[in-house]
GUBA-705921 format. One record per residue: x, z, y of N, C-alpha, C, CB in turn; residue in three letters. Coordinates in steps of 0.001 Angstrom, whole numbers, plus 500000, padded with zeros to 6 digits. Glycine has a CB too. Layout:
<pts>
XZYXZYXZYXZYALA;...
</pts>
This chain:
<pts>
914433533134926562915287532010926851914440530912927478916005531510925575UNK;915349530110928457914577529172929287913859527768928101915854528517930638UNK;912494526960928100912090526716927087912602525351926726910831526928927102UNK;912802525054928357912789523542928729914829523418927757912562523184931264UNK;915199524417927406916374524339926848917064523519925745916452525269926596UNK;917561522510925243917795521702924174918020522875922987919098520630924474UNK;917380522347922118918024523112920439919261523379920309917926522242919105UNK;920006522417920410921159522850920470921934523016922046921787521974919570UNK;922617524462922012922750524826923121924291524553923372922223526157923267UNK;925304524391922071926572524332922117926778523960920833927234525453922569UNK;928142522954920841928724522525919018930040522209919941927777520741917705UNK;931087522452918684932151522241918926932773522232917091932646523351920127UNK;934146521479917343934499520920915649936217520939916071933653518809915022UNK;936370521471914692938255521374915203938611522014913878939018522534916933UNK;940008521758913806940823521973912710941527523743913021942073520541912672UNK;941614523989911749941820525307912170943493525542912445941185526306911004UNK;944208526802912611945320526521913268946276526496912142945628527472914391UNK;947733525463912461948287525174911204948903526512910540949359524049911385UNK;949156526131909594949645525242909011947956524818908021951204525823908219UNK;946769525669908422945799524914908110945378523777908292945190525280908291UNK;944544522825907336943545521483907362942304522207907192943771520211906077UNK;942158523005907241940615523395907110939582522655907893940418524800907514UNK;938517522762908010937806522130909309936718522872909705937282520709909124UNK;936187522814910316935400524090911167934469523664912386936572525142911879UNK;933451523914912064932189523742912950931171524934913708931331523031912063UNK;931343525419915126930570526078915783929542525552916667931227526741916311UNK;928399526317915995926674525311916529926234526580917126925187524517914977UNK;925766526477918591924984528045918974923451526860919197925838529335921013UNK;922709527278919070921091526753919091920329528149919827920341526385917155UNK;919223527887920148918384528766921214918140529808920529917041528214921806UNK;918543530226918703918082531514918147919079531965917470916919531497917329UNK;920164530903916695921235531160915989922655530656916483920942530686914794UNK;923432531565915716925082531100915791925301530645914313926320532511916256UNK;925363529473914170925935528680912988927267528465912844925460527477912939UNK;928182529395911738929275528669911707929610528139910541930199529278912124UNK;930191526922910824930396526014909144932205525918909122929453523783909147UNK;932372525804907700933813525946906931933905524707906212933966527258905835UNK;934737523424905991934884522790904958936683523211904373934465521169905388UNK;937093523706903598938664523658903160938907522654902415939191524793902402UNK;940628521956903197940765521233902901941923521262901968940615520682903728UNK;942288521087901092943943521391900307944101520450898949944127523311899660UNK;945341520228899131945680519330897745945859520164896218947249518527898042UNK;945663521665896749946030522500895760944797522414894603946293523980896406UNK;944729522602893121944040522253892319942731523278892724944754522275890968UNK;943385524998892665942058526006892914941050525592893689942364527255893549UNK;941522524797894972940442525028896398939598523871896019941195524844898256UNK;940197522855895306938952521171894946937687521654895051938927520295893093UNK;937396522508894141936087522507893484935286523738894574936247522981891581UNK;936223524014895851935334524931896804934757524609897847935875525845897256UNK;933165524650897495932341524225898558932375524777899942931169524373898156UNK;931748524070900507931595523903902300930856525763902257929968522027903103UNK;931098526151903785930454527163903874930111527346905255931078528139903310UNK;928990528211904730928252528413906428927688529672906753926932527427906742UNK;928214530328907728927394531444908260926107531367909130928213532136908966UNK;925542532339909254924627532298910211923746532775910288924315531566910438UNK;924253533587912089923913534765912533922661534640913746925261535419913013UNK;921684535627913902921019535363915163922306536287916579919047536208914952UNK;921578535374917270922213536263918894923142537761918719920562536901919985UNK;922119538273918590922342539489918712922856540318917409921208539936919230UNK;922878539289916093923855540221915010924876539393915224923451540434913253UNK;925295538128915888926412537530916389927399538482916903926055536628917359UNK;926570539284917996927218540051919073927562541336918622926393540178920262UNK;927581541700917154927876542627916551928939542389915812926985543036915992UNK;929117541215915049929888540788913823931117540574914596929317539438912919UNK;931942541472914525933353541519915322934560540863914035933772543520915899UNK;934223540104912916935229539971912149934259538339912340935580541100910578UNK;933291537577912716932888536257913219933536535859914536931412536222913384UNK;933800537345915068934023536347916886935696536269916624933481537629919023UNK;936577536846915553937932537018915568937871536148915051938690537993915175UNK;937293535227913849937773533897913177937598532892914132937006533486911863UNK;936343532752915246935869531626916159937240531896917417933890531918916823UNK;937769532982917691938711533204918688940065532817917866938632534777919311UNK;940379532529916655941629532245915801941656530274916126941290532899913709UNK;939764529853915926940173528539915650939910528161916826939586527760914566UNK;939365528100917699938701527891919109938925527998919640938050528105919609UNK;939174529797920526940138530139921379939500531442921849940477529048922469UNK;939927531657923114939180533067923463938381532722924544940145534362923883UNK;938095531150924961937978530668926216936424530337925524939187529389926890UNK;935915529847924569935069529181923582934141530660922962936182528231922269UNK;934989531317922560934258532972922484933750533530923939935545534254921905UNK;934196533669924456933599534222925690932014533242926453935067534192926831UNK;932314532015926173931402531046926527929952531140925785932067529751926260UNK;930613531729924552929352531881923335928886533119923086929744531446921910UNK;929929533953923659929219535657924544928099535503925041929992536336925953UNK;928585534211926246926921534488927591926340533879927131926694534075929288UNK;926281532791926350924675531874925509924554533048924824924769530137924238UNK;924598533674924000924014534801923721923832535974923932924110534909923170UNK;923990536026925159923557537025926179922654536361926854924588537585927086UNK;922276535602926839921322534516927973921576534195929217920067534932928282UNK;923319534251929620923694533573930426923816532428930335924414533884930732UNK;923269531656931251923267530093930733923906529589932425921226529287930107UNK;925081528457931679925484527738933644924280526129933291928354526905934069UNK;923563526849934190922731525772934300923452524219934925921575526349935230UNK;924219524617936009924866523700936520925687522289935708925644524493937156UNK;926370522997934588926755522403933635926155521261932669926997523233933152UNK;924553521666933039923965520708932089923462519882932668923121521087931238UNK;922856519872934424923157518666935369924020517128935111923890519333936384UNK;923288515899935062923811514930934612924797514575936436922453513758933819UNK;925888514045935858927159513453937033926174513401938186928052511616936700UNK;924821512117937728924273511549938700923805512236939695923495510909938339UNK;923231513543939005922122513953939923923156514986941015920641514886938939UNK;924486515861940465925238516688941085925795515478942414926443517430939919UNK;926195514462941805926571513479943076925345513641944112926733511699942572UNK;924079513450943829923564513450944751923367515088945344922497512636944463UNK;923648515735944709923606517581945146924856517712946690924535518914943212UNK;925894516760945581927183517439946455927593516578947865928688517440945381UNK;926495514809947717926855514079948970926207514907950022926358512523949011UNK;925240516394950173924542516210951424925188517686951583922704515844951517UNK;926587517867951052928083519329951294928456518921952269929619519583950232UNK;928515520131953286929950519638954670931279519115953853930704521396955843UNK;931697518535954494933629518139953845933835518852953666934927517652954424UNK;933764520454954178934850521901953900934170522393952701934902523325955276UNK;933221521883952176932317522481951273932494521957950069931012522378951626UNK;932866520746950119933179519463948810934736519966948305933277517366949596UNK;935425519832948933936881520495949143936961521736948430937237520814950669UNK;935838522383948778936093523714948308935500523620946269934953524986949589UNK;934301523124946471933807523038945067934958522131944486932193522371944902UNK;935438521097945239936677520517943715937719521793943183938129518958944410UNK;937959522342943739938940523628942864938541524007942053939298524820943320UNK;936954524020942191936357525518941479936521524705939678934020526114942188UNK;936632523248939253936790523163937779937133521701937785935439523610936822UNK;937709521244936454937907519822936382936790518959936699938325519492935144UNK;935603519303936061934589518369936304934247518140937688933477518732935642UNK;934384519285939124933583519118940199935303518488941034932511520830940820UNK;936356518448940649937099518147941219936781516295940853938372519031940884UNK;936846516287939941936490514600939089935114513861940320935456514981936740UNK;934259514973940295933035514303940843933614514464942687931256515336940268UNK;933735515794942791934465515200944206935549514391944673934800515995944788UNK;936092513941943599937080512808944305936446511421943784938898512954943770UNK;935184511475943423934726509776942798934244508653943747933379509846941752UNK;934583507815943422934295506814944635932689506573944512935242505220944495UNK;932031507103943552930581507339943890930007508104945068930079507941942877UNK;930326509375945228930070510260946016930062509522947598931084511393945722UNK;931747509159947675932816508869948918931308507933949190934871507949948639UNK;930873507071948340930298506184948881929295506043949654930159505699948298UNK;928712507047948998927077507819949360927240508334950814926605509399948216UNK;928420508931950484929090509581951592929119508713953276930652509780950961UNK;929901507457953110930724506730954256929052506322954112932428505491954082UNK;927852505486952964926587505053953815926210506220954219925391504288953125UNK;925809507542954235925296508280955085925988508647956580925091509291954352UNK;926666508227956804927589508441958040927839507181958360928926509252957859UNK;927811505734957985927748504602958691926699504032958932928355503845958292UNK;926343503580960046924962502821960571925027501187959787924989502662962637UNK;925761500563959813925681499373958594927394499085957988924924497608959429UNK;927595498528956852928404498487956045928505496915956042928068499267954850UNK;929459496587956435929587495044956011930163494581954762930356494369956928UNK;930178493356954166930477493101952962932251492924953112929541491781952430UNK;932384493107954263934146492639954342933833494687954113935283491486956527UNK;933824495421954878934526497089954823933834496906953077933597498871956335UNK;933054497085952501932707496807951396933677496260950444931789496127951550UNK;934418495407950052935398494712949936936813495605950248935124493562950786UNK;936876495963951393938105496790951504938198498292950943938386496855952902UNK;936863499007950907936430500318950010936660499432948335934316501000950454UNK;936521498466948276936936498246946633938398497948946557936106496902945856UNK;938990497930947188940489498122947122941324499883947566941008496859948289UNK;940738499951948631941235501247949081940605502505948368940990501345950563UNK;939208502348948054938236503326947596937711503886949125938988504585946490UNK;936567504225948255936088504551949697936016505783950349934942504190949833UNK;936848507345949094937199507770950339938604507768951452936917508803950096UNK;939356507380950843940214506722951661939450505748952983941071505850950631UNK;938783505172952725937880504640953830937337505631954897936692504013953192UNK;936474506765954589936019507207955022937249508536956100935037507336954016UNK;938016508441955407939113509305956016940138508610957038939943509883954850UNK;940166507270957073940795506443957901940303505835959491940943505481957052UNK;941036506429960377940125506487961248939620505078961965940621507406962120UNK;938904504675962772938534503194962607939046502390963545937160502941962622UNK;940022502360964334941002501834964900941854501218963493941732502954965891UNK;942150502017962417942822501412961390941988500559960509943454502373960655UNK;941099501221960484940002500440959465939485499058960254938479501556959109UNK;939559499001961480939710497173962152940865496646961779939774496905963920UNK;941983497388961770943113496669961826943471496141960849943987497202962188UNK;942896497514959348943099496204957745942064495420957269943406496907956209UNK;940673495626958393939978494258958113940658492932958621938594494293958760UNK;940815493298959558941657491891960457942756491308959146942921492626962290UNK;943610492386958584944709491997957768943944491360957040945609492950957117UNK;943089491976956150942738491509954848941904489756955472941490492952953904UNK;941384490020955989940742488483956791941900487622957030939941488706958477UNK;942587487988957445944027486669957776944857486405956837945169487011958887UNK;945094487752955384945133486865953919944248486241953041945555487474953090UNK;943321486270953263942508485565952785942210484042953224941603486279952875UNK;942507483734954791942164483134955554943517482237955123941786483793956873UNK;944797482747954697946081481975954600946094481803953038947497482797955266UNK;945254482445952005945161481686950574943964480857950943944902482720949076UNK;943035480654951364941914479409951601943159478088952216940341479989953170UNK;944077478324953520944774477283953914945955476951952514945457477713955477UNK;945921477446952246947172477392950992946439476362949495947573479546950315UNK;945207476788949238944195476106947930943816474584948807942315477347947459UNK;943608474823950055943469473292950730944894472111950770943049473625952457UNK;946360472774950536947074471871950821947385471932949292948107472012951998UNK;
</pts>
């Protein structure tokens, strides 16, 4: 396994499905699958029953077919499969990339290329439509930025800016300049 990897590789916490309160904790770490149990019930028997915890390495994980049916009961089958490839040593590296640094991955994508990665999941659709990117974006493709288009990217966003072609983009500077220009005459009288 890669070394530079955090201890913990995955946790997730959730209630189990009703008409349970149980509560339930899945920890995968770089050697083990930890799973924890607290039950919850008003009934007198269960009071006095402590918390419980399994825990398996990798590979007797990937055996224990009555562990991956309780984690696929409370979790899902989407959360099992995910905790298949960490313990298989598939790892999406991509995933653990902070916003910042993928923004800067995805500003130097053709347009047909950005477009295409927003489908591929919520997160790259989020980062390709952020007015971070757009921004990075319109300064790498504009020779200077004035504080008025500046100003109008904080209203419009900027990729809307960048998609507007610039015959229009004079025309709602001009606008935005001549309301502004008629609340300054308006605070004077």
């Amino acid at each position: 396994m890669a070394s530079w990897l955090p201890e913990t590789l995955f946790e997730i916490v959730g209630q189990g499905p009703a008409p349970s309160k149980d509560y339930y904790q899945l920890l995968v770490t770089r050697s083990q699958v930890i799973f924890r149990w607290w039950k919850i019930s008003l009934r007198s028997e269960y009071r006095s029953s402590k918390p419980g915890e399994i825990k398996e390495t990798h590979e007797d994980f990937l055996e224990n077919s009555h562990l991956q049916v309780q984690i696929a009961l409370i979790f899902g089958a989407r959360i099992l499969d995910y905790v298949f490839n960490l313990c298989e040593g598939k790892f999406d590296f991509l995933e653990r990339l902070s916003d910042g640094l993928l923004l800067s991955i995805i500003s130097y994508l053709d347009l047909e290329d950005v477009a295409r990665l927003s489908q591929t999941c919520r997160r790259f659709a989020k980062l390709c439509t952020s007015d971070m990117l757009w921004e990075q974006i319109v300064r790498s493709s504009c020779d200077t930025i004035t504080s008025e288009m500046r100003a109008l990217a904080q209203d419009i966003g900027w990729r809307q800016m960048f998609f507007t072609n610039k015959f229009q983009l004079q025309r709602q500077l001009r606008k935005r300049k001549q309301i502004q220009d008629s609340r300054r005459e308006k605070k004077l009288l």
